[in-house]
N, C-alpha and C positions, 0 to 999 in steps of 0.2 A: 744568361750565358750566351744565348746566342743572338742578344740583341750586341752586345760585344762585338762578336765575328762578323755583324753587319755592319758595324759603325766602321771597325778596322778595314773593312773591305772599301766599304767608301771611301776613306782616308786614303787610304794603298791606291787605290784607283784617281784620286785626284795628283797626289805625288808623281805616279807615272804618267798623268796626261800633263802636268807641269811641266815635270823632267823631260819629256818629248819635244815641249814647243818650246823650252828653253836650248835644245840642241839644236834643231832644227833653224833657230832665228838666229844660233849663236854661226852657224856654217852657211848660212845665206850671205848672212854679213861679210861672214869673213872670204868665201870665195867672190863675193863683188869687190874685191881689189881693193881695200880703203888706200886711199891717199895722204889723206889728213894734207891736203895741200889750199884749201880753200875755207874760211868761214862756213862753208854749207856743208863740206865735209865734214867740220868738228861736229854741226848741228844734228848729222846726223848718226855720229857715234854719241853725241850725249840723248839722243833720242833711242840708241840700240842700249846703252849703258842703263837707263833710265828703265827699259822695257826690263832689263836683265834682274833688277835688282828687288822690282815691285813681282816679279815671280821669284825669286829668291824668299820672299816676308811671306806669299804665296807656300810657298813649298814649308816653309817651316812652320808656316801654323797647319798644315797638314798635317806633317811628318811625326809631330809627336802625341797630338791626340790618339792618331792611328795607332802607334805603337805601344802607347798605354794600353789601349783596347787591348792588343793583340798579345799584351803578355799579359792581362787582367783574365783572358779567354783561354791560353795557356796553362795559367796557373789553374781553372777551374775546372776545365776544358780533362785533362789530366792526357795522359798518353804523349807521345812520339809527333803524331801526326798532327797535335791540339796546336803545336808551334812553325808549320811549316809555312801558314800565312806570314809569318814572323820573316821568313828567310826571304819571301818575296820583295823585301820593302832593299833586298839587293840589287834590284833591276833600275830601280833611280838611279844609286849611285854608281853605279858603272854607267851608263848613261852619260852621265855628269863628264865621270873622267876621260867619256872621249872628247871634252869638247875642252878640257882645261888647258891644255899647248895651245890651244889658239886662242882662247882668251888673255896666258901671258903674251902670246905679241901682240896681240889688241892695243895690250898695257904697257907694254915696252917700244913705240915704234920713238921714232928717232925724228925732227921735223924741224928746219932750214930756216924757217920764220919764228925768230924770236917769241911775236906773241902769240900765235897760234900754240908753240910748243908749251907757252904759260899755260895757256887756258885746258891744251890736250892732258897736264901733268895735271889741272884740276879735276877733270872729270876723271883721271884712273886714280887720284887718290881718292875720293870721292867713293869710287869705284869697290877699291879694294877695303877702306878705314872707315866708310860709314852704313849704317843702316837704312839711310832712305835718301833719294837721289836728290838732294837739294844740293847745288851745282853754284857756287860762288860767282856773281856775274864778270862777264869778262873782261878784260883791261886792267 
């Protein structure tokens, strides 16, 4: 039982240091002005996209071992307070949603150059429809 509360803690604990440097990389990016006006530009939103998504596979294979534990520990655990580790695994997800409006304009921006605009609607569909950043080569 309370090798449960330890595994969850660990879990919970990689979640939020995930969730942290997925915010934090998500607001660096986005207060550096992107452009999307250059080849180097795309390269390097598909290298912030790219970083985003392999902690996304990150988070989720945290996210649910942890919470097995944590209602496995719960349920054994018995009482009020056996579930409050439980309630913690809320501090990712808010996390998360400070950083989701700037992730839609990430994905929405608008770009002048025909094929850059190709290659920019590759990487957010990409982005948004698959699970692991393999990126259609460009042209």
């Amino acid at each position: 039982m309370k090798h449960s509360l330890l595994f969850e803690l660990l879990f919970m604990a990689n979640v939020v240091v995930i969730a942290i440097i997925g915010s934090l990389h998500t607001k660096a990016y986005f207060n550096s002005a992107p452009k999307f006006a250059t080849p180097q530009d795309l390269k390097r939103y598909r290298e912030y996209v790219s970083l985003q998504m392999w902690l996304s596979i990150a988070y989720i294979i945290s996210f649910f071992p942890g919470l097995l534990c944590g209602i496995y520990y719960a349920s054994t655990a018995g009482g009020l307070m056996a579930y409050a580790p439980i309630i913690l695994y809320f501090i990712p997800i808010w996390v998360g949603r400070s950083t989701r409006t700037m992730e839609k304009q990430l994905r929405s921006a608008s770009i002048s150059d025909p094929q850059l605009q190709a290659e920019y609607d590759n990487i957010s569909y990409v982005w948004k429809k698959r699970m692991f950043p393999k990126f259609n080569p460009p042209g």
